[in-house]
PDB file of N, CA, C and O in Angstrom, chain B, residues numbered from 101:
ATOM      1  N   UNK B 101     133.470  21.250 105.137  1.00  0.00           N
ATOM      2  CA  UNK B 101     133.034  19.877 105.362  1.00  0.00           C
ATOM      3  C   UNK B 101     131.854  19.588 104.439  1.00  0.00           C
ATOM      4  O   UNK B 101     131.107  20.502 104.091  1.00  0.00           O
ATOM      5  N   UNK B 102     131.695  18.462 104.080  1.00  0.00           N
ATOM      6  CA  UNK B 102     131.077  18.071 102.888  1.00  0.00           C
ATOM      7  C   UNK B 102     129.688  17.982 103.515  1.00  0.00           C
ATOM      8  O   UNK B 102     129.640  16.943 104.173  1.00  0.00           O
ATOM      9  N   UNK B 103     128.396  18.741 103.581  1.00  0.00           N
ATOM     10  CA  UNK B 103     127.287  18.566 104.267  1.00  0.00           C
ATOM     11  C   UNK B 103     126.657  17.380 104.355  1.00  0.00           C
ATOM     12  O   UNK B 103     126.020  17.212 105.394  1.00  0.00           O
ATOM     13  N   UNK B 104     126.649  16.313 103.387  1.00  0.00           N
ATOM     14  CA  UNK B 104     126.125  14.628 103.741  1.00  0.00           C
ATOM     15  C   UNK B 104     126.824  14.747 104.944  1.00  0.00           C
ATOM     16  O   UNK B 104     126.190  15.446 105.735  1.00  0.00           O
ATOM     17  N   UNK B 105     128.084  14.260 105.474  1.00  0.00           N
ATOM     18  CA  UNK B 105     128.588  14.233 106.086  1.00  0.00           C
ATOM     19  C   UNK B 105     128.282  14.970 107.583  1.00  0.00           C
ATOM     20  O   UNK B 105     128.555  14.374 108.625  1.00  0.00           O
ATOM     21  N   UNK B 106     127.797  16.079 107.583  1.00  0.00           N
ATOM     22  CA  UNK B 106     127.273  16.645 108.849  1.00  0.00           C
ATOM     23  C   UNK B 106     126.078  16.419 109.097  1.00  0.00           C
ATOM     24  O   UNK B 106     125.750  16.173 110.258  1.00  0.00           O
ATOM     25  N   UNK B 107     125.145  16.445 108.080  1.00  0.00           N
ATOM     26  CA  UNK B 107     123.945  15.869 108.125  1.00  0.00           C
ATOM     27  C   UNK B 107     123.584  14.407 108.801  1.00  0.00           C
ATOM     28  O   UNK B 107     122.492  14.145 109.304  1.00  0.00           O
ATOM     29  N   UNK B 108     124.743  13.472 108.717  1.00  0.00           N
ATOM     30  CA  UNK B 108     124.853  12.130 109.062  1.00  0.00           C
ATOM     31  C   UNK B 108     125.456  12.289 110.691  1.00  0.00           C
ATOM     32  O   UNK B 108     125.052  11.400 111.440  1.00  0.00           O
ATOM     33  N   UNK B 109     126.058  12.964 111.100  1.00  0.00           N
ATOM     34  CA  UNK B 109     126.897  13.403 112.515  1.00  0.00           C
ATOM     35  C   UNK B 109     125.723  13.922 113.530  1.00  0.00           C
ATOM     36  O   UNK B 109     125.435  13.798 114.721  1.00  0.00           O
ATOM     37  N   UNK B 110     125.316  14.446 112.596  1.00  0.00           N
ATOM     38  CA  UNK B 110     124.133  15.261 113.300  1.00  0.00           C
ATOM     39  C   UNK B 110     122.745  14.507 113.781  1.00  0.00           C
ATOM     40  O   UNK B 110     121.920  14.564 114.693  1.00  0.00           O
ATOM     41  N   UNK B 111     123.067  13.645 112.384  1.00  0.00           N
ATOM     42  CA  UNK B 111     121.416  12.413 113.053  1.00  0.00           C
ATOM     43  C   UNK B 111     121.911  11.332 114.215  1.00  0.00           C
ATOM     44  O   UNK B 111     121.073  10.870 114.990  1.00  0.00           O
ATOM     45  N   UNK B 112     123.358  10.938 114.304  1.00  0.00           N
ATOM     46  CA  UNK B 112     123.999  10.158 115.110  1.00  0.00           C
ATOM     47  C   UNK B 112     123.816  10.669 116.376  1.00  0.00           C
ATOM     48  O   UNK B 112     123.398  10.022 117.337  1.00  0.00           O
ATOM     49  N   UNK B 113     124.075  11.630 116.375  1.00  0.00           N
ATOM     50  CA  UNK B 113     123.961  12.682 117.787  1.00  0.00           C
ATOM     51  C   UNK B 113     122.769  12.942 118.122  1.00  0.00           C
ATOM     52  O   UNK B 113     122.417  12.613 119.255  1.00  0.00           O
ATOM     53  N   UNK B 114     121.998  13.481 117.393  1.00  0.00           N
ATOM     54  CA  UNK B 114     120.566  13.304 118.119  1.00  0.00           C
ATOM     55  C   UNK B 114     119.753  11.611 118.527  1.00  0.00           C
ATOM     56  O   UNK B 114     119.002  11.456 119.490  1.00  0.00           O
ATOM     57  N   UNK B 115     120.086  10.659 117.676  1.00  0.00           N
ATOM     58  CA  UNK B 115     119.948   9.322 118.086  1.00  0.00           C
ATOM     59  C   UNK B 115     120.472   9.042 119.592  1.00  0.00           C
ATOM     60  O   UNK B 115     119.954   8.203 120.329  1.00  0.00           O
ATOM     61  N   UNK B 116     121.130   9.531 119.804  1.00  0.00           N
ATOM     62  CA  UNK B 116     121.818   9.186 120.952  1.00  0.00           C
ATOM     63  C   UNK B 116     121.172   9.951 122.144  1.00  0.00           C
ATOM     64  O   UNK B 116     120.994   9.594 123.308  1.00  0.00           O
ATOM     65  N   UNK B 117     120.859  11.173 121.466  1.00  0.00           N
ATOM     66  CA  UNK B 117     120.031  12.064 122.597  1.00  0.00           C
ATOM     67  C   UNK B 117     119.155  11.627 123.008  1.00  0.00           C
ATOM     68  O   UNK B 117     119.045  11.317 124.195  1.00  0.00           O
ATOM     69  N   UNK B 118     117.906  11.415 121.766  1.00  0.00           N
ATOM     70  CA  UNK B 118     116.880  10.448 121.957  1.00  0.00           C
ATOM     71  C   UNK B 118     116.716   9.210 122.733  1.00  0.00           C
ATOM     72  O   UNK B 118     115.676   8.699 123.149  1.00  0.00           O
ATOM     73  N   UNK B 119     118.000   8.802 122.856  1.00  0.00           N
ATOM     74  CA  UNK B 119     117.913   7.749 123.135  1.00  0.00           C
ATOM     75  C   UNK B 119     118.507   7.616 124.730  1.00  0.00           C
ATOM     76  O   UNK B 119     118.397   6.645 125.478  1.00  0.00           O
ATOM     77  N   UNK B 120     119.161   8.895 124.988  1.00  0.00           N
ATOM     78  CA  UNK B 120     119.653   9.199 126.731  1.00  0.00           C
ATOM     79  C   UNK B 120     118.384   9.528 127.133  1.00  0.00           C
ATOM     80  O   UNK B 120     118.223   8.969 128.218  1.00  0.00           O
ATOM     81  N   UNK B 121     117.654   9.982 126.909  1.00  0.00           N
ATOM     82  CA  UNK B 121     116.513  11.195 127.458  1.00  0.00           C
ATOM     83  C   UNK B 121     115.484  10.133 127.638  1.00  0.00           C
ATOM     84  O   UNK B 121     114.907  10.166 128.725  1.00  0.00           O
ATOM     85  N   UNK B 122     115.052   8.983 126.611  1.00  0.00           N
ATOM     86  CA  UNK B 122     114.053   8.345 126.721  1.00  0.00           C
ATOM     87  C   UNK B 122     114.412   7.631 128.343  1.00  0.00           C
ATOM     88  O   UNK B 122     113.549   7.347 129.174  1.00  0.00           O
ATOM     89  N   UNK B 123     115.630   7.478 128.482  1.00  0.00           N
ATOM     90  CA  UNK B 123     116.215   6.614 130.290  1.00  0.00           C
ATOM     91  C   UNK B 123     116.164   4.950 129.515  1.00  0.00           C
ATOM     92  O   UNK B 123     116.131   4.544 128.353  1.00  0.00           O
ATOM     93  N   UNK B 124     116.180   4.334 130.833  1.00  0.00           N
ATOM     94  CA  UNK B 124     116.832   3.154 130.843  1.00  0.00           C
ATOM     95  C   UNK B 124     115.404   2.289 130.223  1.00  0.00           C
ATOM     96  O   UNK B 124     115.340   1.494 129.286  1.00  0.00           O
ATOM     97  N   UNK B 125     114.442   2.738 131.044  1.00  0.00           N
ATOM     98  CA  UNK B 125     113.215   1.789 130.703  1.00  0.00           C
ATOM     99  C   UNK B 125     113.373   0.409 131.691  1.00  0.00           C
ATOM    100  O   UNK B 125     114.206   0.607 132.575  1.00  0.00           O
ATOM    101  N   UNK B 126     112.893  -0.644 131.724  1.00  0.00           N
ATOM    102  CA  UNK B 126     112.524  -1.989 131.973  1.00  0.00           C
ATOM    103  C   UNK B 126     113.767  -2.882 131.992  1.00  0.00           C
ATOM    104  O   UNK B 126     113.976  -3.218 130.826  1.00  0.00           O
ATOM    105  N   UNK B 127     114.639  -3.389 132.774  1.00  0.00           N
ATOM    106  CA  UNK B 127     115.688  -4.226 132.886  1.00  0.00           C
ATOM    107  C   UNK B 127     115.749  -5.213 131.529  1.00  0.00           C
ATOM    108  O   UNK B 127     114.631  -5.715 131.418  1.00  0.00           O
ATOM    109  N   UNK B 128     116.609  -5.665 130.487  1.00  0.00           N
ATOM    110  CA  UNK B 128     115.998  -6.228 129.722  1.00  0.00           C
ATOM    111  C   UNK B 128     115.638  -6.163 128.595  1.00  0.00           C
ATOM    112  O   UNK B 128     115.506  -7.114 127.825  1.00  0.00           O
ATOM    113  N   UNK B 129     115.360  -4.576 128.289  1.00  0.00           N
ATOM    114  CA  UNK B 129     114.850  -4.130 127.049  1.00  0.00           C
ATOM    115  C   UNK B 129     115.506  -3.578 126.279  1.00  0.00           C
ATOM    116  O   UNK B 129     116.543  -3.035 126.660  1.00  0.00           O
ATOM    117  N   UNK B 130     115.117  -3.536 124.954  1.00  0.00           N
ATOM    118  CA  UNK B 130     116.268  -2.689 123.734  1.00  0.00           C
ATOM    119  C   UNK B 130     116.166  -1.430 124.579  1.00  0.00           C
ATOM    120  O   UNK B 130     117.333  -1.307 124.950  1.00  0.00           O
ATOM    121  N   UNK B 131     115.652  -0.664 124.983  1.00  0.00           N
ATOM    122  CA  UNK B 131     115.367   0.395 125.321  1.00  0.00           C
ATOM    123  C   UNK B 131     116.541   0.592 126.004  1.00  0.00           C
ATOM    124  O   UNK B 131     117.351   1.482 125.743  1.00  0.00           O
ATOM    125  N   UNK B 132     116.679  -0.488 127.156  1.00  0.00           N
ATOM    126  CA  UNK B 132     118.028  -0.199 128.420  1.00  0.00           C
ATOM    127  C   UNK B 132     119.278  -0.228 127.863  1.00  0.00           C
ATOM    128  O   UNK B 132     120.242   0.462 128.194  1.00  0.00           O
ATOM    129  N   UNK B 133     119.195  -1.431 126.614  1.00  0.00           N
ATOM    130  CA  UNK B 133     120.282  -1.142 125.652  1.00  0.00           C
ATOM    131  C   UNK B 133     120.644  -0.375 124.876  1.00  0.00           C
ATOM    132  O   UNK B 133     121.799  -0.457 124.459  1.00  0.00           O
ATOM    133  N   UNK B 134     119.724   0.688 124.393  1.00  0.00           N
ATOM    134  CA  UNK B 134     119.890   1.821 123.811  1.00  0.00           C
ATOM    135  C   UNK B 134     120.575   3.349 124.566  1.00  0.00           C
ATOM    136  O   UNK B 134     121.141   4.363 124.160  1.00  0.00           O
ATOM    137  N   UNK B 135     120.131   2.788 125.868  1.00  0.00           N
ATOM    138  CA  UNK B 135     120.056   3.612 126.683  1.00  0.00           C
ATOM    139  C   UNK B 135     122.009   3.479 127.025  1.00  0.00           C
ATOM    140  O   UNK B 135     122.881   4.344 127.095  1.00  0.00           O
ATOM    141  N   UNK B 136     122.033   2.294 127.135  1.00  0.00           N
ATOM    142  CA  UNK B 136     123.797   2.225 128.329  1.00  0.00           C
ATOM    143  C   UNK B 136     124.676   2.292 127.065  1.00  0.00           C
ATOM    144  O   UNK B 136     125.888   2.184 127.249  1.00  0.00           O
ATOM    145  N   UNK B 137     124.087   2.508 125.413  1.00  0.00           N
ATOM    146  CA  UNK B 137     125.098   2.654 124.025  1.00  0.00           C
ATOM    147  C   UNK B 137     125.033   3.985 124.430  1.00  0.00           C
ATOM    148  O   UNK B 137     126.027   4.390 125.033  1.00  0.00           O
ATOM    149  N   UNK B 138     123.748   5.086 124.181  1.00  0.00           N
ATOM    150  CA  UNK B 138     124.013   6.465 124.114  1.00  0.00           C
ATOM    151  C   UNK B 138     124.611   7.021 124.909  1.00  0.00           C
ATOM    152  O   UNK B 138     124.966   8.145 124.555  1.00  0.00           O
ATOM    153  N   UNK B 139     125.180   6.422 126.834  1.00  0.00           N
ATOM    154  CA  UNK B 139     125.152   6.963 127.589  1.00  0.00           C
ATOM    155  C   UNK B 139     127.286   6.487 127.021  1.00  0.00           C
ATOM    156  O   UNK B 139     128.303   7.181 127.027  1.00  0.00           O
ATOM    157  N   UNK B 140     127.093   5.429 126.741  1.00  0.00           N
ATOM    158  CA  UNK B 140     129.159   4.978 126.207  1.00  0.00           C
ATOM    159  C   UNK B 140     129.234   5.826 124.735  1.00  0.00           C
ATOM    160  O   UNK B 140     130.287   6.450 124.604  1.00  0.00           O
ATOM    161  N   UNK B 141     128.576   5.904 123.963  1.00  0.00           N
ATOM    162  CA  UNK B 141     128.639   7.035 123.004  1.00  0.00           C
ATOM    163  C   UNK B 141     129.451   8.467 123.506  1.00  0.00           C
ATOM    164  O   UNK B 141     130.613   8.853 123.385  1.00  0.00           O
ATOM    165  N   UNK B 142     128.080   9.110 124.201  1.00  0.00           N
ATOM    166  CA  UNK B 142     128.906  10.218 124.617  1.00  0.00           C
ATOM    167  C   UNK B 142     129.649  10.511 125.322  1.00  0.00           C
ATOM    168  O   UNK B 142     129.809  11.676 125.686  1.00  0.00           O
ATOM    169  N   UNK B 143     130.497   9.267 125.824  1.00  0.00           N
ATOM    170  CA  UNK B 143     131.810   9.465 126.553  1.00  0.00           C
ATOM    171  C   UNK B 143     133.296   9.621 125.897  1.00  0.00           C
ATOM    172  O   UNK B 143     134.381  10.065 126.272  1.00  0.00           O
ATOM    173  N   UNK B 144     132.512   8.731 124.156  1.00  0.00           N
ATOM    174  CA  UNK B 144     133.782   8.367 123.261  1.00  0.00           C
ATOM    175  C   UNK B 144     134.884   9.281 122.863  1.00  0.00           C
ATOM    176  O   UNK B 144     134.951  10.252 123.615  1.00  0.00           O
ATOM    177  N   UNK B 145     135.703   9.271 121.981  1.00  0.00           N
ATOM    178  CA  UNK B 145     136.391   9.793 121.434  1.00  0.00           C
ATOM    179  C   UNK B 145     135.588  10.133 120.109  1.00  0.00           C
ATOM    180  O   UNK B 145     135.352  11.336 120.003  1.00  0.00           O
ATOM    181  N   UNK B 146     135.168   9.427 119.192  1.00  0.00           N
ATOM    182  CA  UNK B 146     133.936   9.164 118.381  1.00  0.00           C
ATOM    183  C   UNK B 146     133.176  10.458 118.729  1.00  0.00           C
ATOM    184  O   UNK B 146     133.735  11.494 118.371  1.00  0.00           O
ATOM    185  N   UNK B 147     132.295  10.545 119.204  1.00  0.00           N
ATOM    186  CA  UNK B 147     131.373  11.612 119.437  1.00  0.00           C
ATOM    187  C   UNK B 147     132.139  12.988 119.589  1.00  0.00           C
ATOM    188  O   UNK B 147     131.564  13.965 119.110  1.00  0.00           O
ATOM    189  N   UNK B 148     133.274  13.172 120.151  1.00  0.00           N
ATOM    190  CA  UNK B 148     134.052  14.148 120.407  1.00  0.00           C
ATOM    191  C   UNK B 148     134.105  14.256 118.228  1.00  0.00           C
ATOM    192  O   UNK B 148     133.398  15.083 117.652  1.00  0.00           O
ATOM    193  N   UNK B 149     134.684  13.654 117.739  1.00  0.00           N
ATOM    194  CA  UNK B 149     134.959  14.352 116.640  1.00  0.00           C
ATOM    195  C   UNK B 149     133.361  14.224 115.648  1.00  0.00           C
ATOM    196  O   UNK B 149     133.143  14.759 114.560  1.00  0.00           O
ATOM    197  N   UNK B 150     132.544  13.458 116.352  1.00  0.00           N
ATOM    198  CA  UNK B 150     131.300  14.160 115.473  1.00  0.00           C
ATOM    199  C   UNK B 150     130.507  15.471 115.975  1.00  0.00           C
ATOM    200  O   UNK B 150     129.806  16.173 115.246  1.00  0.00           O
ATOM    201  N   UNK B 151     130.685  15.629 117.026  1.00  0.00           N
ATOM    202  CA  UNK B 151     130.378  16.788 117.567  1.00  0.00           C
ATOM    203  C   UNK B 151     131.045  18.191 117.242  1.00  0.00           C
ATOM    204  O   UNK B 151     130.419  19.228 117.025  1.00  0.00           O
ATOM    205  N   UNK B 152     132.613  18.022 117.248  1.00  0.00           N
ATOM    206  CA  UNK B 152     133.464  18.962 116.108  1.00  0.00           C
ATOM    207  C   UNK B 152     132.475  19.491 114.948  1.00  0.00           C
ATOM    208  O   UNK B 152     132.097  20.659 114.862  1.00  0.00           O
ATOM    209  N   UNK B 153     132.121  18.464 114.080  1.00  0.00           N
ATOM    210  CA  UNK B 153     131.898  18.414 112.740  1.00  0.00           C
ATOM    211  C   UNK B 153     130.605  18.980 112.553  1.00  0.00           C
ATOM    212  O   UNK B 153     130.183  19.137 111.407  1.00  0.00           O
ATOM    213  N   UNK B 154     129.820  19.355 113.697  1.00  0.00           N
ATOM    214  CA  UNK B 154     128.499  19.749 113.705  1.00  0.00           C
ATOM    215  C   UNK B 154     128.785  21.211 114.680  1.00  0.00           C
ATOM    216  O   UNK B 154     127.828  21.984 114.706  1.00  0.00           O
ATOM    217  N   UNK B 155     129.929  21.593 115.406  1.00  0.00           N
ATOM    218  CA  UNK B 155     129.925  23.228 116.197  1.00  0.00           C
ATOM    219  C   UNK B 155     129.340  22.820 117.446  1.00  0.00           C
ATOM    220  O   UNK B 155     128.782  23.742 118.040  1.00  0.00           O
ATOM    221  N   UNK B 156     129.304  21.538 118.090  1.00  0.00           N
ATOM    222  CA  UNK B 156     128.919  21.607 119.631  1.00  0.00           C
ATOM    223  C   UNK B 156     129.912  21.197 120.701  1.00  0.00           C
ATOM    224  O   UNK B 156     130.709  20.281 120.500  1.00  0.00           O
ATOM    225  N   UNK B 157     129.877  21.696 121.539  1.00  0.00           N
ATOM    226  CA  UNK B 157     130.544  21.378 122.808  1.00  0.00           C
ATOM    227  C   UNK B 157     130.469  20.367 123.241  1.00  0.00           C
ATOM    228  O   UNK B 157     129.456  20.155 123.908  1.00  0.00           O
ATOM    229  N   UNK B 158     131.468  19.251 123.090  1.00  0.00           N
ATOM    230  CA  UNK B 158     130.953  18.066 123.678  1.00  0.00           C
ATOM    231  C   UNK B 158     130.662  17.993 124.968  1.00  0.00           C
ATOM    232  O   UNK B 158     129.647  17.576 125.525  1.00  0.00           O
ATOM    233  N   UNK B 159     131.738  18.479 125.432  1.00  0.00           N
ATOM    234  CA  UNK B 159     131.472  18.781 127.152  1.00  0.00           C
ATOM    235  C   UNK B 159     130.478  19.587 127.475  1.00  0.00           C
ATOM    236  O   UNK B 159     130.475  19.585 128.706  1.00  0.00           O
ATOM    237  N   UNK B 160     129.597  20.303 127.080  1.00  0.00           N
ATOM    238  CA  UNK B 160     128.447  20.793 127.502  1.00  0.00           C
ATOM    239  C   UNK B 160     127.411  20.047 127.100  1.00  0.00           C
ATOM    240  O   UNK B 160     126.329  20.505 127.467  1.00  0.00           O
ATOM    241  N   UNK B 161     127.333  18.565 126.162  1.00  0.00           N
ATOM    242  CA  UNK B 161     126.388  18.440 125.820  1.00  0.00           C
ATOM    243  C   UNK B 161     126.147  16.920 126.779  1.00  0.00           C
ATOM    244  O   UNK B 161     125.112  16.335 127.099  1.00  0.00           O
ATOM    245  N   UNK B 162     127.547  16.630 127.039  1.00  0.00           N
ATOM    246  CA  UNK B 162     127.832  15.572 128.113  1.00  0.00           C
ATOM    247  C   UNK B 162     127.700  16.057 129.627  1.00  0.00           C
ATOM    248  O   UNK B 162     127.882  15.179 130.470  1.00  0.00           O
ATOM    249  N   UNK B 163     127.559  16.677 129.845  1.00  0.00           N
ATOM    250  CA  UNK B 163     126.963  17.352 131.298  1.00  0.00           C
ATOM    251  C   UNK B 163     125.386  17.105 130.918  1.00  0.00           C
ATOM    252  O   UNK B 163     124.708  16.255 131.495  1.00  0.00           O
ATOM    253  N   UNK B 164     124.996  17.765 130.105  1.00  0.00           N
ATOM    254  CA  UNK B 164     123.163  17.705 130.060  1.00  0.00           C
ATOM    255  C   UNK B 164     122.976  16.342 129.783  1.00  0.00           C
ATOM    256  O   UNK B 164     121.797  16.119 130.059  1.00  0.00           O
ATOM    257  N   UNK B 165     123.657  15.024 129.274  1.00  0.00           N
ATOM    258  CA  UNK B 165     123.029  14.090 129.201  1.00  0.00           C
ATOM    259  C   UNK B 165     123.193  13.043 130.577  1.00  0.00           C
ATOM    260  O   UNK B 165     122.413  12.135 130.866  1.00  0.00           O
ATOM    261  N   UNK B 166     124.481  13.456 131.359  1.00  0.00           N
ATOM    262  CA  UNK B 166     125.121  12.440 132.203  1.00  0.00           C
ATOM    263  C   UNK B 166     124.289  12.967 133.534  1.00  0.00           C
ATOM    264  O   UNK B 166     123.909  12.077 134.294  1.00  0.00           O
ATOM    265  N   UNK B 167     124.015  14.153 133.836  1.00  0.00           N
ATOM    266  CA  UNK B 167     123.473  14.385 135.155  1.00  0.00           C
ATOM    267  C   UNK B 167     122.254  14.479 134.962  1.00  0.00           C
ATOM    268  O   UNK B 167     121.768  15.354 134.245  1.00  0.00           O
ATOM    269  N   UNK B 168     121.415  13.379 135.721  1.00  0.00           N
ATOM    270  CA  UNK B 168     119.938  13.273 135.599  1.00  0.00           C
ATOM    271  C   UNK B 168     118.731  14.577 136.001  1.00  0.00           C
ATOM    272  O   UNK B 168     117.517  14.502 135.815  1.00  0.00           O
ATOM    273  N   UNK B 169     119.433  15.645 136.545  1.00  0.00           N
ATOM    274  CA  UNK B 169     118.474  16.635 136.317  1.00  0.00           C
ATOM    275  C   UNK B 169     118.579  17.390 135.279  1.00  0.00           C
ATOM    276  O   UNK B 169     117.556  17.796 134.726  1.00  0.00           O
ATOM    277  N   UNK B 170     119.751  17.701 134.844  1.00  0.00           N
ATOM    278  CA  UNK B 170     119.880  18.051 133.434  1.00  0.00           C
ATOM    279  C   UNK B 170     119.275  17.945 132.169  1.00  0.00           C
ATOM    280  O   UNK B 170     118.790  18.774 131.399  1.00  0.00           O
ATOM    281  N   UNK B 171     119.518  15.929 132.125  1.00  0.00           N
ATOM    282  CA  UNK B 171     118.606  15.071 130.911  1.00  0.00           C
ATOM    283  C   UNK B 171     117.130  15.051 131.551  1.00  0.00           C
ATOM    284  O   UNK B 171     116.363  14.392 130.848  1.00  0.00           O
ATOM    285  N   UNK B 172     116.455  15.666 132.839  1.00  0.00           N
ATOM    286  CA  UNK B 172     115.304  15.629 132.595  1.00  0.00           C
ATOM    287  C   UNK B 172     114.679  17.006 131.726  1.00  0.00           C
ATOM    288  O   UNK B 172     113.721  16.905 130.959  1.00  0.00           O
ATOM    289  N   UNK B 173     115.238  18.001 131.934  1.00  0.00           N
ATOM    290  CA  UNK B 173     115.288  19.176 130.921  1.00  0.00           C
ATOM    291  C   UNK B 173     115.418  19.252 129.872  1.00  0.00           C
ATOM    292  O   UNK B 173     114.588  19.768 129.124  1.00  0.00           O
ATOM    293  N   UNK B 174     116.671  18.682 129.459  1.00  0.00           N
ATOM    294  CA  UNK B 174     116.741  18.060 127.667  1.00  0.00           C
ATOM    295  C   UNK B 174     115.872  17.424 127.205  1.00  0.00           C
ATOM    296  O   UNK B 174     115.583  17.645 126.029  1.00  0.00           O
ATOM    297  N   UNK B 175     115.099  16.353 127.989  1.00  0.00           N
ATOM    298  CA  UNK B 175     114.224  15.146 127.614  1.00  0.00           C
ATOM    299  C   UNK B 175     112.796  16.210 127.289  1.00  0.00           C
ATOM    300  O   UNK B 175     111.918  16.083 126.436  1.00  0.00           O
ATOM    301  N   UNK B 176     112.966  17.134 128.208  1.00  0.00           N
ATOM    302  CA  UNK B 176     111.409  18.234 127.984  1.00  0.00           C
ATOM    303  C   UNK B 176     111.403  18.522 127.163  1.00  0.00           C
ATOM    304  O   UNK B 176     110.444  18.218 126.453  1.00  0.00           O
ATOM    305  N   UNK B 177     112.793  19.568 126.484  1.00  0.00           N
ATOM    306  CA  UNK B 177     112.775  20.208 125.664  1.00  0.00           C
ATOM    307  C   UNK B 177     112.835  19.330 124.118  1.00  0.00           C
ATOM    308  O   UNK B 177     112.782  20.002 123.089  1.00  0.00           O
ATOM    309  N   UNK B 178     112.945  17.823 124.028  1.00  0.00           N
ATOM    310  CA  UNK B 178     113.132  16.620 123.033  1.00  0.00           C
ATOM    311  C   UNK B 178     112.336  16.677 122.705  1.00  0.00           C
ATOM    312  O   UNK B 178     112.199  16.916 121.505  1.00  0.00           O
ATOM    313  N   UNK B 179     110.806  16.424 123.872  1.00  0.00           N
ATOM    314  CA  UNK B 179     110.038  16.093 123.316  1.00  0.00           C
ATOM    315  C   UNK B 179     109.261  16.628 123.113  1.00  0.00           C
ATOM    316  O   UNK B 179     108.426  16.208 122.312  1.00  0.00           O
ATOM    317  N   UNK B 180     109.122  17.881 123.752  1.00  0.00           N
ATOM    318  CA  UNK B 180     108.304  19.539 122.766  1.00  0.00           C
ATOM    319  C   UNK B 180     108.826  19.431 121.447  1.00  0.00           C
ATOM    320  O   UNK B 180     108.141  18.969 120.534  1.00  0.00           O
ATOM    321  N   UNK B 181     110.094  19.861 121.274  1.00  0.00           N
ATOM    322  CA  UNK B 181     110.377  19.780 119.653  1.00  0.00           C
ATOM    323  C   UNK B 181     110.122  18.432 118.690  1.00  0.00           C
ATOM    324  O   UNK B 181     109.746  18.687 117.546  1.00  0.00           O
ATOM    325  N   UNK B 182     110.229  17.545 118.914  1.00  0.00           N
ATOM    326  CA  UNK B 182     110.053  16.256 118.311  1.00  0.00           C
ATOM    327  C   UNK B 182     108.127  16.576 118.367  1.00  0.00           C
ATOM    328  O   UNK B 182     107.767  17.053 117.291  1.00  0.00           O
ATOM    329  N   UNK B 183     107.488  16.479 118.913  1.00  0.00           N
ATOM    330  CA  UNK B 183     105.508  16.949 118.917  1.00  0.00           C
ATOM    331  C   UNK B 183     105.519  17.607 118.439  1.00  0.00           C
ATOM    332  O   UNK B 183     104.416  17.729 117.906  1.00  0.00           O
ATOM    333  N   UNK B 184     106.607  18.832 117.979  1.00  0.00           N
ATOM    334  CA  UNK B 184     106.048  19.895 117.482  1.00  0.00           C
ATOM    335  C   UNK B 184     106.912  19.894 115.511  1.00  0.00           C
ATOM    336  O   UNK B 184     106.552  20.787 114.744  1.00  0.00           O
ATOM    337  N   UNK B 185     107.844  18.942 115.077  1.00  0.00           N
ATOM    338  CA  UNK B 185     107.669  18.490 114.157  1.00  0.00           C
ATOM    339  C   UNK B 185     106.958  17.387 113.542  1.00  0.00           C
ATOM    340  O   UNK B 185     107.371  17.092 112.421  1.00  0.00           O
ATOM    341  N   UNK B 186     106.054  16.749 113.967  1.00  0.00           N
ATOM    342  CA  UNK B 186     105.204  16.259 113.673  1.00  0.00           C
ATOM    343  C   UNK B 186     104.032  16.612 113.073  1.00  0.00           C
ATOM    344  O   UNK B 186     103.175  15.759 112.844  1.00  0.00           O
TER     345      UNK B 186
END
């Protein structure tokens, strides 16, 4: 696979993470809208073959985002790593 190409799958997918983990936010807000795209994202068919293209389990990565004790763990571990590339 042509690495642009995974490189681009890969930022899609974490956008989406970012963007489950941050939650819904404020009725109203881009935020909630970001929030109810990432949460129809990773239900798609779409994500199933960008997730292929990058070696992850979709179904394991859709369990940690869909069950809210899960994504509060992911959201920990987001935002340690995201502070800690900075």
């Amino acid at each position: 696979m042509y690495q642009p190409y995974r490189q681009l799958a890969a930022a899609i997918i974490l956008q989406a993470v970012g963007d489950s983990v941050a939650g819904p936010g404020k009725t109203g807000t881009e935020q909630l809208g970001n929030y109810r795209s990432a949460l129809k994202f990773v239900r798609s068919a779409w994500f199933e073959q960008l997730a292929a293209m990058v070696a992850l389990d979709p179904e394991a990565v859709r369990k940690a985002l869909l069950d809210k004790e899960k994504r509060q763990k992911v959201r920990s571990k987001y935002l340690a790593r995201r502070s800690l590339a900075r």
